[in-house]
C-alpha positions as CSV (number, residue, x, y, z in Angstrom):
1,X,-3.6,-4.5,-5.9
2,X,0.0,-5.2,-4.1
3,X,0.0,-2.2,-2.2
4,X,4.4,0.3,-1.8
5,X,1.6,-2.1,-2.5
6,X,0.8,-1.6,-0.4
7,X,2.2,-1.4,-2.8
8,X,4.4,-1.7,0.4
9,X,4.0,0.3,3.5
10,X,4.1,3.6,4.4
11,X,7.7,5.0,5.0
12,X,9.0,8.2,6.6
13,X,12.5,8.8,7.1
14,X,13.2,9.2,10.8
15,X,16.9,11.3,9.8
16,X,16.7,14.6,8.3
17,X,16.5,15.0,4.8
18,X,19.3,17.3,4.6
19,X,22.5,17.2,5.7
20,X,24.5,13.4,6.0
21,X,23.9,12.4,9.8
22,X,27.0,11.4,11.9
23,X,26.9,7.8,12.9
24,X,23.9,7.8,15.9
25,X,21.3,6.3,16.4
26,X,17.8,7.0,14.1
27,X,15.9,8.4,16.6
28,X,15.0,10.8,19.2
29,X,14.3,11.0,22.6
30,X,10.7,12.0,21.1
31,X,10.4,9.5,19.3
32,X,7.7,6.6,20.5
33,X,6.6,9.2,23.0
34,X,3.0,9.5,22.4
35,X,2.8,6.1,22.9
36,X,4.4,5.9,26.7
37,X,2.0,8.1,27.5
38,X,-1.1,5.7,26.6
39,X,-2.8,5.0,29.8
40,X,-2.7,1.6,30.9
41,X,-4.8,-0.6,29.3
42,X,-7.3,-3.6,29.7
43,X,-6.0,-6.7,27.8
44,X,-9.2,-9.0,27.5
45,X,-11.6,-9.8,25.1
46,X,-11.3,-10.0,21.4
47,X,-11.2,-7.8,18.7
48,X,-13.3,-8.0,15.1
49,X,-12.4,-6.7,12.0
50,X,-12.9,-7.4,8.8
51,X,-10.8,-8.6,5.5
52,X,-12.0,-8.5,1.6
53,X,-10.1,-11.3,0.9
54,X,-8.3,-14.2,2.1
55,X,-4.2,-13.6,2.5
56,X,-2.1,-15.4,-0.3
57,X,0.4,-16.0,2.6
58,X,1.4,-15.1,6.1
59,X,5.0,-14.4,5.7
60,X,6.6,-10.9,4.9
61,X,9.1,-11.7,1.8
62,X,5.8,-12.8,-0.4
63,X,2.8,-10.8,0.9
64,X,2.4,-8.1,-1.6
65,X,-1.6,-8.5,-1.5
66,X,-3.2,-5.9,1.0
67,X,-4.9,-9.0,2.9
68,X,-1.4,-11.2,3.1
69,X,-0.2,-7.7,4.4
70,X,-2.0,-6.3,7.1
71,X,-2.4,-10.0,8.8
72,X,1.7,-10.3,8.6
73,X,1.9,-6.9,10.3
74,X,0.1,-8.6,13.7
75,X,2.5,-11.6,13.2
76,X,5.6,-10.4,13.1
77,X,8.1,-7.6,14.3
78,X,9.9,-4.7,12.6
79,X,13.5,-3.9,13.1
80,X,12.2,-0.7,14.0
81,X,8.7,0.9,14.0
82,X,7.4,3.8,12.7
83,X,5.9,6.2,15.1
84,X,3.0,7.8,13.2
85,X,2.7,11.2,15.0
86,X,6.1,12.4,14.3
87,X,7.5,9.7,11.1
88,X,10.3,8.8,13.4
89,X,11.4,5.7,14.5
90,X,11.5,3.8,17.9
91,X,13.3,0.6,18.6
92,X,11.6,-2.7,18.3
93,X,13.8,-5.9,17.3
94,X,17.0,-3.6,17.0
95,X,17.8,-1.9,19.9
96,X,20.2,0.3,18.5
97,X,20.7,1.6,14.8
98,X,23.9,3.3,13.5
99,X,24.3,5.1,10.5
100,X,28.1,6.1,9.3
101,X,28.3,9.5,7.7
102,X,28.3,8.7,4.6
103,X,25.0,6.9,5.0
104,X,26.8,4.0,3.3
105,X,26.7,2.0,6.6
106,X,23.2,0.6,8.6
107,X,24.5,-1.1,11.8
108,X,22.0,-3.1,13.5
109,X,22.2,-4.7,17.3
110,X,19.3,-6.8,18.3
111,X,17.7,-6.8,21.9
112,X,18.5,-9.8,23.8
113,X,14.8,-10.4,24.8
114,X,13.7,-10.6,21.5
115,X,12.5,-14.1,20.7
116,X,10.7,-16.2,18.3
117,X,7.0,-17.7,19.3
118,X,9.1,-21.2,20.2
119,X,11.6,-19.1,22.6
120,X,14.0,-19.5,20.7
121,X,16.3,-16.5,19.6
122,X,16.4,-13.6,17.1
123,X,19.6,-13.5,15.4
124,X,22.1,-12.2,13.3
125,X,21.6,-15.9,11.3
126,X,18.2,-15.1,11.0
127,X,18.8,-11.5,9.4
128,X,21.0,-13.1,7.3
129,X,19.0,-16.5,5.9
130,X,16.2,-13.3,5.3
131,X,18.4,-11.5,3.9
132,X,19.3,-14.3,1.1
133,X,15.9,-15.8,0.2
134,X,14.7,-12.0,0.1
135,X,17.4,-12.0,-2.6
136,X,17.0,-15.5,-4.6
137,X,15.1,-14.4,-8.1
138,X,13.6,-17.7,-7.5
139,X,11.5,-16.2,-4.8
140,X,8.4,-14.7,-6.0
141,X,9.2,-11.8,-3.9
142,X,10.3,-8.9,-7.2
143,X,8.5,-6.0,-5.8
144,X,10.0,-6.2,-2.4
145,X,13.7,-7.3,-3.9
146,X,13.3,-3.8,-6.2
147,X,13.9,-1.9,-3.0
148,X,17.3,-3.6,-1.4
149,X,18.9,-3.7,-5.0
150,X,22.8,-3.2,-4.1
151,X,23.0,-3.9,-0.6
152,X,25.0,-5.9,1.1
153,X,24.6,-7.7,4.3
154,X,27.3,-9.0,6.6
155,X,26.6,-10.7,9.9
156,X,28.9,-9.5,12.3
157,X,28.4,-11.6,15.5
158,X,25.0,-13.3,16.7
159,X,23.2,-10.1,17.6
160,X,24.7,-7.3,15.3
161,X,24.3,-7.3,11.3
162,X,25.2,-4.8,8.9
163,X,23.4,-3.7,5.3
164,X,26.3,-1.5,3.2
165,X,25.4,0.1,-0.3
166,X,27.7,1.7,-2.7
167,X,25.1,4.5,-3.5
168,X,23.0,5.2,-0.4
169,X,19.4,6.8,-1.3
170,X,16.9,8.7,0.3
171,X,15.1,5.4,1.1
172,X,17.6,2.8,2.7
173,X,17.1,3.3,5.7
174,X,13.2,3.6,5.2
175,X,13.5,0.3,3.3
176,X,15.0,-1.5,6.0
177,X,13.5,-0.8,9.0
178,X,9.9,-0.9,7.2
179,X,9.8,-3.8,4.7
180,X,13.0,-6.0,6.3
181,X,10.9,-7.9,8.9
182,X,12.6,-11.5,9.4
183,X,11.6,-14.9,9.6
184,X,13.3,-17.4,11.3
185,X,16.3,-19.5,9.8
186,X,15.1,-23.0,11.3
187,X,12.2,-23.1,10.0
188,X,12.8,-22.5,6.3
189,X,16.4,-23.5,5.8
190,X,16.1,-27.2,4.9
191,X,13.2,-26.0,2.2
192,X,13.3,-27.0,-1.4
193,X,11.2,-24.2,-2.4
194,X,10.6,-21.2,-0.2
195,X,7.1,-20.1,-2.2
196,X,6.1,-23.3,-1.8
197,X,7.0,-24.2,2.1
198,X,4.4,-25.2,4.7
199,X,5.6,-22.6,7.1
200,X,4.5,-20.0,4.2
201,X,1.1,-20.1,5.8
202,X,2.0,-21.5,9.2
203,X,5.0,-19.4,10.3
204,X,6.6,-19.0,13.7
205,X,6.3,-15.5,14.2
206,X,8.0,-12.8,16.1
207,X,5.3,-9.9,16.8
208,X,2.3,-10.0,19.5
209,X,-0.1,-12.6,18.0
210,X,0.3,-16.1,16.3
211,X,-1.9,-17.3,14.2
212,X,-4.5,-19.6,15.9
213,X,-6.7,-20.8,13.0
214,X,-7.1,-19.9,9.0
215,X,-10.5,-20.6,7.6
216,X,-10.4,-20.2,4.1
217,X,-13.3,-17.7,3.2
218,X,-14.3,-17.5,6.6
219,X,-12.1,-16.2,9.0
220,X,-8.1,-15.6,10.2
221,X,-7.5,-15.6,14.3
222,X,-4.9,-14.6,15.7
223,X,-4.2,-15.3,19.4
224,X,-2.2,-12.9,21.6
225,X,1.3,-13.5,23.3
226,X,0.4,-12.9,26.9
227,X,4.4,-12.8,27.7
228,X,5.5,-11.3,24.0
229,X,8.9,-9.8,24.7
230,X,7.9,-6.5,23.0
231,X,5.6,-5.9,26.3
232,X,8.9,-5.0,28.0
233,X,9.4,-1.8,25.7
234,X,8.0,1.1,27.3
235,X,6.5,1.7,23.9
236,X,4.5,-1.3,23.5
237,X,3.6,-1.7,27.3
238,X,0.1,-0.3,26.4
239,X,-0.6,-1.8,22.5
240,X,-2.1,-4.7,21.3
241,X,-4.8,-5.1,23.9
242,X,-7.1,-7.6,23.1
243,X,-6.6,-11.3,23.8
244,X,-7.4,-12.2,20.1
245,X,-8.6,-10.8,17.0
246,X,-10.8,-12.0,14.5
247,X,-10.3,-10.7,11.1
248,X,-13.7,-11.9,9.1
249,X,-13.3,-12.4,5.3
250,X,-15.9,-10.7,4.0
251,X,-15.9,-9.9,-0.1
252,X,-18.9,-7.4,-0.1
253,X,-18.8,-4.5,1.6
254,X,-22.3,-4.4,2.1
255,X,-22.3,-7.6,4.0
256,X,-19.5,-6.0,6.3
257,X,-21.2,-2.8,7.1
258,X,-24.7,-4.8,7.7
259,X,-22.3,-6.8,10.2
260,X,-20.7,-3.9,11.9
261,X,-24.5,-2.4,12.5
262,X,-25.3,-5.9,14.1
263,X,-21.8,-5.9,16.0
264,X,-20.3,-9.0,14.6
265,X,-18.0,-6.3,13.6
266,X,-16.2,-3.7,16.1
267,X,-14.1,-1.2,13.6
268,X,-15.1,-0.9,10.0
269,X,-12.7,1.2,7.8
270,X,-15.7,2.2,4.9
271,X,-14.7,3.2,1.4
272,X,-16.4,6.6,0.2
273,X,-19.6,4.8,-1.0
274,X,-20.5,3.0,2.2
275,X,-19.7,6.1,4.1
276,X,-21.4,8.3,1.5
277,X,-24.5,6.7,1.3
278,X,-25.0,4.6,4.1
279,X,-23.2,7.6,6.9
280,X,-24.1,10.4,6.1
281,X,-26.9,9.2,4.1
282,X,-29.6,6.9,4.9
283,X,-28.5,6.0,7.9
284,X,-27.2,9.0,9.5
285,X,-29.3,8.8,12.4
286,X,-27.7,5.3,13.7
287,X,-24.2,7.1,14.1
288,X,-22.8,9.5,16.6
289,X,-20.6,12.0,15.2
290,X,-17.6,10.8,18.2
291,X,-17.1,8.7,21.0
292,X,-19.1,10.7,23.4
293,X,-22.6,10.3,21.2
294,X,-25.4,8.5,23.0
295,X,-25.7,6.0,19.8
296,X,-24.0,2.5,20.0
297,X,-21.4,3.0,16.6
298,X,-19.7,6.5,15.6
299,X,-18.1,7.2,12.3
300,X,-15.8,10.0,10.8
301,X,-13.5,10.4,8.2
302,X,-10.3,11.0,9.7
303,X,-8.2,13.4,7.8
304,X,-4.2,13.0,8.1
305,X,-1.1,14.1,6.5
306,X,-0.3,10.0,4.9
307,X,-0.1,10.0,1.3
308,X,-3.4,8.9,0.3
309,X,-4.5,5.8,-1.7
310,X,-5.1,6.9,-5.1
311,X,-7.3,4.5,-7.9
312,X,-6.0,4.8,-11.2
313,X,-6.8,2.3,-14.7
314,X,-3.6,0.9,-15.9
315,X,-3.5,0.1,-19.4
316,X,-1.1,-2.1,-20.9
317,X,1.3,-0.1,-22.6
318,X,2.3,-3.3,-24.5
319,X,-1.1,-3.6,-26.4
320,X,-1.1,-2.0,-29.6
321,X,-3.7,0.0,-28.8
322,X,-2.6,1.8,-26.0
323,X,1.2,2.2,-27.3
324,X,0.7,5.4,-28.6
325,X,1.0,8.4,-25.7
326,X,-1.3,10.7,-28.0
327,X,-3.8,7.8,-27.7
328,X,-3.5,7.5,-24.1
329,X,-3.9,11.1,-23.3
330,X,-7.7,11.4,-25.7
331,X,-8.6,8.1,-23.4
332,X,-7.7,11.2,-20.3
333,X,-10.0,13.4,-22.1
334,X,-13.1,11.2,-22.3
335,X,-13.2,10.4,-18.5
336,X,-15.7,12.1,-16.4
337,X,-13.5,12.7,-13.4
338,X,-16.4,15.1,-11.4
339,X,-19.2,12.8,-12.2
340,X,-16.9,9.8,-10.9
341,X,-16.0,12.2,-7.7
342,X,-19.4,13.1,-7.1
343,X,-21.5,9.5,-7.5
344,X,-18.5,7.4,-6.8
345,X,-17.1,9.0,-3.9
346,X,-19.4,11.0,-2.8
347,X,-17.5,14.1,-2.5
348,X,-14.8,12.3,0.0
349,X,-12.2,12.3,-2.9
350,X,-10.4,14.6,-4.5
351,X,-8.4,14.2,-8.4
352,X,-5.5,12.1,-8.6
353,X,-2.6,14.5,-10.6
354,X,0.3,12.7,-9.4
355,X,1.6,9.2,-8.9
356,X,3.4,10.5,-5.7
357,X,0.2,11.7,-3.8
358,X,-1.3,15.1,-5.1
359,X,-1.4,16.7,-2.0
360,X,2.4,16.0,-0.9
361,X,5.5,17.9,-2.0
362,X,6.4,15.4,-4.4
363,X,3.2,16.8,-6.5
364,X,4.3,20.3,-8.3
365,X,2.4,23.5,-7.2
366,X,1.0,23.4,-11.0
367,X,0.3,19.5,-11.3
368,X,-3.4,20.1,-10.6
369,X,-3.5,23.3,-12.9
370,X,-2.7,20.6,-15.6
371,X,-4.9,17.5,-15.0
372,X,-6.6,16.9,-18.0
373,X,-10.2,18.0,-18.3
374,X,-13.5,16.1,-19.2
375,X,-13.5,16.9,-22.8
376,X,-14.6,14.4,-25.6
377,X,-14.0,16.8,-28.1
378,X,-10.7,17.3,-27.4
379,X,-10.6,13.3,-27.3
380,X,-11.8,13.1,-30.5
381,X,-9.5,15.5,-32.2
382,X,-6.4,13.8,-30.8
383,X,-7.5,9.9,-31.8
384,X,-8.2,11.3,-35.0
385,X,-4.9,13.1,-35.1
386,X,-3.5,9.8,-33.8
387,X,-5.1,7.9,-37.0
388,X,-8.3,6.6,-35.5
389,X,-11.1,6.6,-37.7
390,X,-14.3,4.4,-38.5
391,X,-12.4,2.6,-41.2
392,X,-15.5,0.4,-42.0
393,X,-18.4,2.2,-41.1
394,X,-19.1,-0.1,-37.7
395,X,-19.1,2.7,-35.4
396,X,-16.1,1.9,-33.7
397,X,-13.3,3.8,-34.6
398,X,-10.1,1.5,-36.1
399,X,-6.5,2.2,-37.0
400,X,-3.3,0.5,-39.5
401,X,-0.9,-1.2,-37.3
402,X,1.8,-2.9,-38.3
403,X,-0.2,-3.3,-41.6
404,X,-3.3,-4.7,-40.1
405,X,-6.8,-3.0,-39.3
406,X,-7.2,-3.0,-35.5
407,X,-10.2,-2.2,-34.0
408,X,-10.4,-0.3,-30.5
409,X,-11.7,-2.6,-28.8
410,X,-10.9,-3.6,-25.3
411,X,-11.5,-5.4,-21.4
412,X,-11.5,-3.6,-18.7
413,X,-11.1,-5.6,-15.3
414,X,-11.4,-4.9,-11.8
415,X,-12.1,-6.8,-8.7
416,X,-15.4,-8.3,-7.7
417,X,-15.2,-7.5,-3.9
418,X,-15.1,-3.9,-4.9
419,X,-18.5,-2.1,-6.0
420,X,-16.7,1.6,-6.3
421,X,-14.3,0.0,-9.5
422,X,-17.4,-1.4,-10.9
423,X,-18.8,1.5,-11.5
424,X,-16.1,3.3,-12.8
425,X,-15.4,1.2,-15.5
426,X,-19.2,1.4,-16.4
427,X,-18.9,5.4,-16.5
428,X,-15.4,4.8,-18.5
429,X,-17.3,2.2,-20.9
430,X,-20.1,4.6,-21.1
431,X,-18.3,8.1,-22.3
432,X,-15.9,5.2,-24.7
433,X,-19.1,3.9,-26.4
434,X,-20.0,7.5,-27.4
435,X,-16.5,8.1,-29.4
436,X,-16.5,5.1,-30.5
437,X,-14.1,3.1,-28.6
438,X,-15.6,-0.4,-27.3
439,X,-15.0,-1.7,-23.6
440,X,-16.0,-5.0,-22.2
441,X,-15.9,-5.3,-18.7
442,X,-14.6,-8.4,-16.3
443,X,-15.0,-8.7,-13.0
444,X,-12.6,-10.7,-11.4
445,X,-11.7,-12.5,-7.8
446,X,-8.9,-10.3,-6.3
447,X,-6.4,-13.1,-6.4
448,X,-6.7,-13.9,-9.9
449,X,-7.0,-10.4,-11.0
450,X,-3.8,-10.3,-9.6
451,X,-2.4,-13.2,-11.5
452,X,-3.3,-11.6,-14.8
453,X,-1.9,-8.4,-14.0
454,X,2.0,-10.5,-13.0
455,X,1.7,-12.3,-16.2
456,X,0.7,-9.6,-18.1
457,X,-2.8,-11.1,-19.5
458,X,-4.8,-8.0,-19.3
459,X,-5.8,-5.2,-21.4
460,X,-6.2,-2.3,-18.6
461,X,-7.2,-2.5,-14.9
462,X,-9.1,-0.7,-12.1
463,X,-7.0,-0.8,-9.4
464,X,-5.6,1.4,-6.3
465,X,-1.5,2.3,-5.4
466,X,-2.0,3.1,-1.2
467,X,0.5,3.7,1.5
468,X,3.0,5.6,-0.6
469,X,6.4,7.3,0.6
470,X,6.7,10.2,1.8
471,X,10.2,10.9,0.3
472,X,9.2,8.4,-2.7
473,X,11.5,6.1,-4.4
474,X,9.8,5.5,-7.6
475,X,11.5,2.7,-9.2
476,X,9.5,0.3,-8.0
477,X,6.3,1.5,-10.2
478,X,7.6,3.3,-12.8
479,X,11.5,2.9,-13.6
480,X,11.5,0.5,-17.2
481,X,13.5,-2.4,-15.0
482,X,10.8,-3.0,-12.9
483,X,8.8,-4.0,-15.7
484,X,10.8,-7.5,-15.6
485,X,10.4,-10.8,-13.1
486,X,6.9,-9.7,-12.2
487,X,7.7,-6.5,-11.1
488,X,5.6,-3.4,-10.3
489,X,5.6,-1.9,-13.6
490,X,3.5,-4.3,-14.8
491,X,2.3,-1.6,-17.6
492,X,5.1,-1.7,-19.6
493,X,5.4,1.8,-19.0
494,X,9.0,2.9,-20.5
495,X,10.7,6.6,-20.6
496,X,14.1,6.9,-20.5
497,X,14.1,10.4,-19.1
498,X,12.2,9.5,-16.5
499,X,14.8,6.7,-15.7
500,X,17.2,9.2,-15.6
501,X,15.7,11.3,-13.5
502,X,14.0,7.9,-11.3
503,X,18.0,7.5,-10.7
504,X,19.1,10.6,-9.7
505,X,16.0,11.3,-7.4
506,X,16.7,8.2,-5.7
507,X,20.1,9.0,-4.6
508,X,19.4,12.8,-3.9
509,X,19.4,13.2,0.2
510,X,18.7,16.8,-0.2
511,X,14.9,16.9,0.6
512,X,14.0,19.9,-1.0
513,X,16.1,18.8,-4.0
514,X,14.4,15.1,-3.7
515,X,11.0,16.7,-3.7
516,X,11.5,18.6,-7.2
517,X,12.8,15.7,-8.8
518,X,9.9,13.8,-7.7
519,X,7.7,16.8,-8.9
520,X,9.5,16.6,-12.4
521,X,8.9,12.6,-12.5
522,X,5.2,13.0,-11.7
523,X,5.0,15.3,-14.3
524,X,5.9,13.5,-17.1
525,X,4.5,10.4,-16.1
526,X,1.2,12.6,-16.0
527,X,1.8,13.6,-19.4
528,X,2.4,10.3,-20.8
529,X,-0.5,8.9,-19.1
530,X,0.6,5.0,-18.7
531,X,-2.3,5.7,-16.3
532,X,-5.6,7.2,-16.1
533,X,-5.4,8.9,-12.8
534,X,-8.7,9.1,-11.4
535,X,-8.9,10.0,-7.2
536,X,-7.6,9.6,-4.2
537,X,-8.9,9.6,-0.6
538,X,-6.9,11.4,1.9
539,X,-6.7,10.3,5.6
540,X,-9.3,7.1,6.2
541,X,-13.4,6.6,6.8
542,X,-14.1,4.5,9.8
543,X,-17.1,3.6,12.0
544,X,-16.5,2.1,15.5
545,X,-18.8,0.7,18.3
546,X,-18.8,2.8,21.2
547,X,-19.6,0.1,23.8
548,X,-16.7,-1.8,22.5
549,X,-13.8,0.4,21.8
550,X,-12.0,2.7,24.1
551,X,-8.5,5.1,23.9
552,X,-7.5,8.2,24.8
553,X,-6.1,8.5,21.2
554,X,-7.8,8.3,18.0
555,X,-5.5,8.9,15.2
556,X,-2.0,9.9,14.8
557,X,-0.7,12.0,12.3
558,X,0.6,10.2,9.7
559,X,-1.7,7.3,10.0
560,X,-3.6,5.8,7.2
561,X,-5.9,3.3,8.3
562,X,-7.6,3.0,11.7
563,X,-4.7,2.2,14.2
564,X,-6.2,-0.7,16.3
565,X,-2.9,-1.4,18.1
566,X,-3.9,1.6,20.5
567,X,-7.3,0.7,21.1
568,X,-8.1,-1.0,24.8
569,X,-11.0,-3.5,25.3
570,X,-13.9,-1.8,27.2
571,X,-13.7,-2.2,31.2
């Protein structure tokens, strides 16, 4: 699914959560540290890794699929990056970052060196043509736009630009510095139709790598920048360290794993099954448990403090069947959350509770106290109390809507490429059948899954929400706007309390205070169950080859999938 969609990435506010800063700069002299203090690397050879599917496109405003995503993030430069040991931030294409008191203000000045793959430039102009198209509702880019609602951009000379907002809130800066990444002006600005625009899948980019060659179904390369500017930053010196990398697309998992045991494949991040059966299963004798183990490929799950992924089936709360919140909470009751924990993931997940991460502050100390049980007979009493009944003696249960006998009868649909969503919705249709509520199943191609879920052709969904905030700004997902233009909420999901409370939360700079809003939203989004939350995986399963691979470093603290940038080529 887009994964914020990730469904947009991961963000940590470098500034306290407290107290409004003065204007400074965002960061500290910490910040980036761990990364100076790499060891020098080797930069040779290339790099494979593996894709489920191939990327929509290859430029930030419009990749909201997980594919189109992680390739952008080798092609092109933040503003500022993310260090993922502290959640700070350390300079990239802005050198400097000021931030007036009243956090109203985001000042911007951009390194000299900073230039595109033609040599040309970064500018202000290009901050600001981003800016704009980012902006056009012509640009299929709604879930991205949802997040710089009411700012205002003003270029102030060719290197320094300026966002303003009237109400400045816990994730502006986060926003920017993460999700503004900007393409360059020349290329685009004599376009008729920015979605449609060759440069959409060829860009000129701005980060390490360019691309070098898209295959569909096959294969994306990148080639490295031997003289990319960001080499100067101390931070960088010792990052990106292979000449190219290959990122396969490979739909079955199984294929991918068999590849990485081969070594077509040199770091495989493995969902819970292929780690579950294959790692510490049948094949448990191939892997070392680290680096150090005398056998050619290691795996581990790595455990960190990122929001984790969470799988959830989204039903559409604009199908009369699923209107009804009573309704949706039975449907909670007939799902077998342990069996799915145990045979699904293999006891690598734990319950989903919360649409902010269940293991973060954002969840409340109680949430898990109230996930609802595994309890058909409890399912049963509410459909019935709901109006649910076996109207004509068919075995599937039926209800008077709107004057009309309507069946329960529904599709679920997932995507093809992943095995783990297949069998949950054949558990789901299983425990339905026996209360007699019918489910079909579809298994889609990940693009066109998403397609129905944009245009709102679906009945419900298997899908995942990954990379979620920190300090979480939920309007995105769940705030009734962001049901419009494509947007997030593609559900339909509507509270007006929760709006309320998505408003307030989202201006609250008091962590503490942001936190127990958030735990207030996540508990009646719970209750109303737009959702069935099902698991989530914290940290991230990987295997790598030994031979292949070296670093000093394996994981950082916050990181939530295996960091490649700090990985050297072996001597």
């Amino acid at each position: 699914m887009k994964l914020k969609i990730v469904f947009l990435a991961t963000a940590f506010l470098g500034l306290s959560a407290g107290a409004a800063p003065k204007s400074a700069a965002v960061f500290s002299s910490k910040s980036g540290d761990a990364y100076r203090k790499l060891p020098d690397a080797r930069k040779a050879g290339t790099l494979f890794l593996t894709m489920l599917g191939n990327p929509k496109v290859l430029v930030p405003l419009l990749a909201d699929d997980v594919p189109s995503r992680n390739t952008v993030d080798y092609l092109f430069a933040q503003l500022m990056r993310r260090d993922a040991e502290t959640g700070e931030y350390f300079p990239m294409i802005a050198e400097k970052v000021e931030v007036s008191k009243d956090r109203k203000l985001y000042t911007f000045t951009i390194r000299k060196e900073a230039t595109w793959e033609d040599s040309t430039p970064i500018t202000a102009e290009d901050a600001e043509f981003t800016f704009q198209t980012l902006m056009n509702p012509k640009v299929e880019a709604a879930s991205l736009r949802s997040y710089f609602e009411g700012m205002k951009f003003e270029k102030l000379d060719i290197q320094s630009f300026r966002f303003s907002v009237e109400k400045p809130n816990v994730n502006t800066l986060a926003s920017i510095l993460d999700d503004f990444l900007i393409i360059q002006k020349k290329q685009f600005a004599q376009v008729p139709d920015f979605n449609k625009a060759k440069g959409v899948m060829e860009p000129v980019t701005s980060g390490p790598y360019r691309l070098k060659s898209f295959a569909r179904d096959q294969k994306v390369e990148l080639e490295l920048k031997k003289d990319w500017w960001g080499f100067k930053i101390p931070e960088f010196k010792n990052m990106f360290n292979f000449d190219s990398v290959m990122l396969r697309i490979i739909s079955d998992p199984a294929l991918a794993y068999e590849k990485f045991l081969k070594g077509d494949i040199d770091i495989l991040e493995m969902n819970a099954e292929t780690f579950g059966n294959k790692v510490k299963g049948v094949d448990r004798d191939k892997f070392g448990a680290d680096a150090e183990a005398k056998q050619n490929v290691w795996a581990k799950h790595f455990m960190t403090d990122a929001p984790a992924p969470w799988t959830y089936i989204g039903w559409n709360n604009k199908r009369p069947v699923f209107s009804s919140k009573k309704t949706r909470q039975a449907l909670a009751h007939l799902i077998p959350y342990d069996d799915i924990l145990t045979k699904v993931y293999h006891g690598e997940g734990v319950r989903a509770v919360s649409p902010f991460g269940s293991r973060t502050p954002n969840a409340a100390p109680d949430q898990a106290a109230k996930a609802f049980p595994f309890d058909p007979k409890k399912a049963l009493q509410l459909l019935k109390e709901d109006g649910w009944a076996d109207l004509d003696h068919s075995g599937v249960l039926s209800r008077m809507i709107d004057g009309k006998m309507v069946k329960f009868e529904f599709t679920i649909r997932y995507n093809s490429e992943n095995p783990m969503r297949s069998k949950i919705a054949q558990m789901v249709k299983e425990q339905f059948r026996k209360a007699g509520v019918m489910v079909n199943i579809q298994a889609l191609e990940f693009n066109a899954l998403l397609d129905r879920v944009d245009n709102r052709d679906f009945d419900a969904v298997v899908l995942a929400w990954g990379k979620g905030m920190l300090h979480s700004d939920s309007k995105q997902i769940w705030h009734s706007k962001s049901a419009e233009n494509k947007g997030s909420n593609y559900v339909s999901y509507s509270n007006p309390e929760v709006d309320r409370l998505i408003e307030q939360a989202t201006t609250e700079m008091d962590g503490a205070k942001h936190f127990k809003l958030n735990q207030k939203i996540g508990s009646l989004i719970y209750d109303d169950q737009p959702y069935a939350f099902i698991a989530e995986v914290p940290g991230f399963m990987a295997g790598l080859r030994r031979e292949k691979i070296k670093a000093k470093k394996w994981v950082m603290k916050y990181d939530d999938t295996a960091p490649t940038w700090i990985y050297s080529s072996a001597p």
